[in-house]
N, C-alpha and C positions, 0 to 999 in steps of 0.2 A: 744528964744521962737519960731522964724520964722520956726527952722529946724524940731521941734518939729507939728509946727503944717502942714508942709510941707511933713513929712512921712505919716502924718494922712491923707492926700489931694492921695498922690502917691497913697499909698496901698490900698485906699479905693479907687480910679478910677478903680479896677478893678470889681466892678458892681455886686456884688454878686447876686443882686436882678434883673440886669438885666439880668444874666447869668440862673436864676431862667427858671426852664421849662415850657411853657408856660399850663394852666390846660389841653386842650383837646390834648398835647402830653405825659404828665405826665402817671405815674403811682403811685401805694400806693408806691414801692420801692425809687421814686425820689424825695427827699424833695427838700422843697424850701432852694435854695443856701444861701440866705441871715441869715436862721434860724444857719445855723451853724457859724457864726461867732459871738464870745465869746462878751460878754458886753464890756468886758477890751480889746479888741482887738483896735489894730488901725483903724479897716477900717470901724466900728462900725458908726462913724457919717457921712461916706460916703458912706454907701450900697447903696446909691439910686443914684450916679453916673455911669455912662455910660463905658464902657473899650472904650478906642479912641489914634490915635496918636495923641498926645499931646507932650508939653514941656516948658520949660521953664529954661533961663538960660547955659551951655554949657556942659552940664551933657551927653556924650554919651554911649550907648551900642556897644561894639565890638564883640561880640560872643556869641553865647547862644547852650550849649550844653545838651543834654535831653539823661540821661540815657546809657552816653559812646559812645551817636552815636547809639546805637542799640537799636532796636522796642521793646516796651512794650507789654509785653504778660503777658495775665490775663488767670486765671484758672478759677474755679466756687467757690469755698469757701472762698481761700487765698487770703489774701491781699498783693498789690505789690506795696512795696516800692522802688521808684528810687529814684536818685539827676538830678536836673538840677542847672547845670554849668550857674554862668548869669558873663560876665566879661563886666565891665566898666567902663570908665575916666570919670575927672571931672578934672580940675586943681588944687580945693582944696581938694580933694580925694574922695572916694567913702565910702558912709554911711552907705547905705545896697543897696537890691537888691529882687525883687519880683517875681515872674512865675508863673503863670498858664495854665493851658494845656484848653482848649473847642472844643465843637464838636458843628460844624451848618454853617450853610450859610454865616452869621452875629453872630457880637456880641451879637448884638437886639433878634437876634433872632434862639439864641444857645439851645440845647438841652441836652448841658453835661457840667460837669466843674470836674477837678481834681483838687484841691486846696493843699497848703500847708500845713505839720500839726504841724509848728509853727503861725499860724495865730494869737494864744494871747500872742507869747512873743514880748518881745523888739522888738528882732532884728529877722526879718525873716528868713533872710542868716546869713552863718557863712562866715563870709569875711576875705579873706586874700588878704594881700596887695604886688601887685609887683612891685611898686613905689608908689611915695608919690602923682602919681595923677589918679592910676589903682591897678584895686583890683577884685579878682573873688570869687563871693559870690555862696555856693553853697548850696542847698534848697532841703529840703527832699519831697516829694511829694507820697502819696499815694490812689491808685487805689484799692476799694475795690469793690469787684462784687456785696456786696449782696447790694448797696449807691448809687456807683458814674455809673455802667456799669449796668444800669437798664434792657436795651434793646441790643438786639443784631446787631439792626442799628445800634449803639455805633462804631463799630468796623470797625478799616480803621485808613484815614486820620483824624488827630486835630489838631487842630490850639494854635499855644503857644505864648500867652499873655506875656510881661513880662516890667517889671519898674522898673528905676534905681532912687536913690538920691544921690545927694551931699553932701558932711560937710558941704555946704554956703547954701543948701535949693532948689538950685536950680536941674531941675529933666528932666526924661523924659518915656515917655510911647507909647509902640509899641503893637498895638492888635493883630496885628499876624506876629510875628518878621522871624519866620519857623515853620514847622510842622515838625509831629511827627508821627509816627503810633501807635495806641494800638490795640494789637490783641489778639483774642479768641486763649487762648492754642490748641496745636494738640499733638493725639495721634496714635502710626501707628503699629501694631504687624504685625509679620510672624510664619508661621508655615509650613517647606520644610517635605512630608513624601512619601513612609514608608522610615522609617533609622532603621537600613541600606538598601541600597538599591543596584541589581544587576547592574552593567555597562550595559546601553542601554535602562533598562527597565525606565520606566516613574515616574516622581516625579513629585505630586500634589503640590503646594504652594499656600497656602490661609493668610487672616490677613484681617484687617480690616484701615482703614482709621477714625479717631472723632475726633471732637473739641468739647471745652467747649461750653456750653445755659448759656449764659447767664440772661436766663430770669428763667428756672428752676432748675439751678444749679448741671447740671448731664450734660455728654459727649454722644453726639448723633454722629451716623455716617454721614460722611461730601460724598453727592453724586457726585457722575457725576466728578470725578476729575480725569487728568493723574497722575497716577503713575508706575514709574517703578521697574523693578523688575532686581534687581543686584546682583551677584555673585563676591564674591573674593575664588583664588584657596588657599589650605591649604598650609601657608609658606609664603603666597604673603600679604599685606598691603592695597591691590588698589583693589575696588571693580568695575567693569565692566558693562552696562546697558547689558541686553539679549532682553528685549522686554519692550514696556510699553502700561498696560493697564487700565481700568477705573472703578475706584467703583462703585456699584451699588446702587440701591435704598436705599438702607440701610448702605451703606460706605463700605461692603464686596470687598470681591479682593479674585479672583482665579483663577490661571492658571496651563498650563501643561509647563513640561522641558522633557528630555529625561537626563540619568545619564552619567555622560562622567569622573567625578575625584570628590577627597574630596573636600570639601569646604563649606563655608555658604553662605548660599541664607538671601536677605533684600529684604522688599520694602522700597524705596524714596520717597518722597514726596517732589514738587519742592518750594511749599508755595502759596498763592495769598495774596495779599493785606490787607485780616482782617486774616486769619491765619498762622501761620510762617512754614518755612518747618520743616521736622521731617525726620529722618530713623528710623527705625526697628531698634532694636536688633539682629545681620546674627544670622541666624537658622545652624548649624552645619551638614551636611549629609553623612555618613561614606560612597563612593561606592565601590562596590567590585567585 
């Protein structure tokens, strides 16, 4: 009975209610965190515990991996399913394994949560064992824009929550063991003209730079940002910078080239912190 009511104590320390937004940062889109976990759920008689380092017993976390190592990138409608990788000992082995991703200052006083969406099974992780005292449990997690990515603050760094248990009960919990990034998708076109074009004469190259809004679900041009504009010659692999210049008020991108050989023209985009880099698709230019 002890391990049983020990999962329930784990899983529920991670504070649904305290994870809950607080009303004057909320919006209609952010429900209260604690509302979504099921009756039958384990953490059900613990929503009103606190996420905290805690522990008990010799239960350790050795690694926790979110998504491959690579940033979470959310679009405006789709919903984005990762895993997070939780590995951990215990001498009488490992039972399951918990994660959740938040955004804020503090736990107290968090403003986002991505939660699991095995919350009302058994077992929240699918555990496999690499000895009989290590086991890595991996946990599906999903980020949906119109739920959990309310606001566009959202985007950047989060902080990942996560708690391990034992076969003997004994456990432990880390409120922010590493972070993680999720970010606002990007989108970046090009267009090199006229094609074909005389050797010498001038080729215009325009495109735009967007990322996902998070808050009204359609892709706005992303301002003020470098980007470059690169050339690979026809036959070659390796695209080259020629210059790099800045979107404007409305995420637009236009410059001049002069015509010199065939090839495609891209803009690059190098990324920042809440949105990930992007290329173009190279625009083809036949010179002659």
């Amino acid at each position: 009975m002890r391990i049983r009511a020990t999962v329930a104590a784990v899983t529920g320390a991670l504070a649904l209610s305290a994870l809950a937004v607080p009303a004057a940062q909320a919006d209609d889109h952010m429900p209260n965190l604690a509302s979504l976990v099921p009756s039958t759920s384990k953490a059900t008689p613990f929503a009103a515990a606190g996420p905290t380092d805690e522990g008990e017993g010799d239960t350790k976390i050795t690694s926790v991996t979110v998504n491959g190592g690579k940033n979470i990138v959310v679009g405006t409608t789709v919903k984005k399913s990762f895993t997070v990788s939780v590995t951990a000992t215990d001498p009488e082995g490992i039972y399951d394994a918990y994660p959740v991703l938040w955004h804020g200052t503090d736990p107290d006083n968090a403003d986002g949560a991505i939660v699991p969406e095995s919350l009302d099974q058994e077992f929240v992780g699918d555990c496999t064992n690499s000895s009989a005292t290590t086991a890595t449990c991996k946990v599906t997690l999903v980020a949906d824009p119109a739920v959990d990515l309310y606001s566009n603050i959202l985007a950047g760094t989060w902080k990942v929550w996560v708690g391990a248990i034992g076969n003997d009960g004994d456990y432990v919990i880390r409120d922010a063991y590493k972070t993680a990034k999720v970010q606002r998708a990007s989108k970046l076109t090009v267009n090199a003209s006229p094609e074909p074009v005389v050797k010498g004469k001038t080729i215009t190259v325009t495109g735009k730079l967007s990322r996902a809004n998070w808050e009204d679900h359609k892709y706005h041009g992303y301002t003020n940002q470098p980007v470059k504009l690169q050339f690979r010659k026809k036959g070659s692999d390796t695209y080259s910078t020629v210059k790099t210049i800045t979107s404007n008020s409305t995420g637009e991108l236009k410059t001049t080239v002069k015509a010199a050989t065939d090839g495609y023209f891209r803009y690059s985009f190098a990324g920042t912190t809440t949105t990930p880099a992007v290329n173009a698709t190279g625009d083809f230019v036949d010179v002659r």
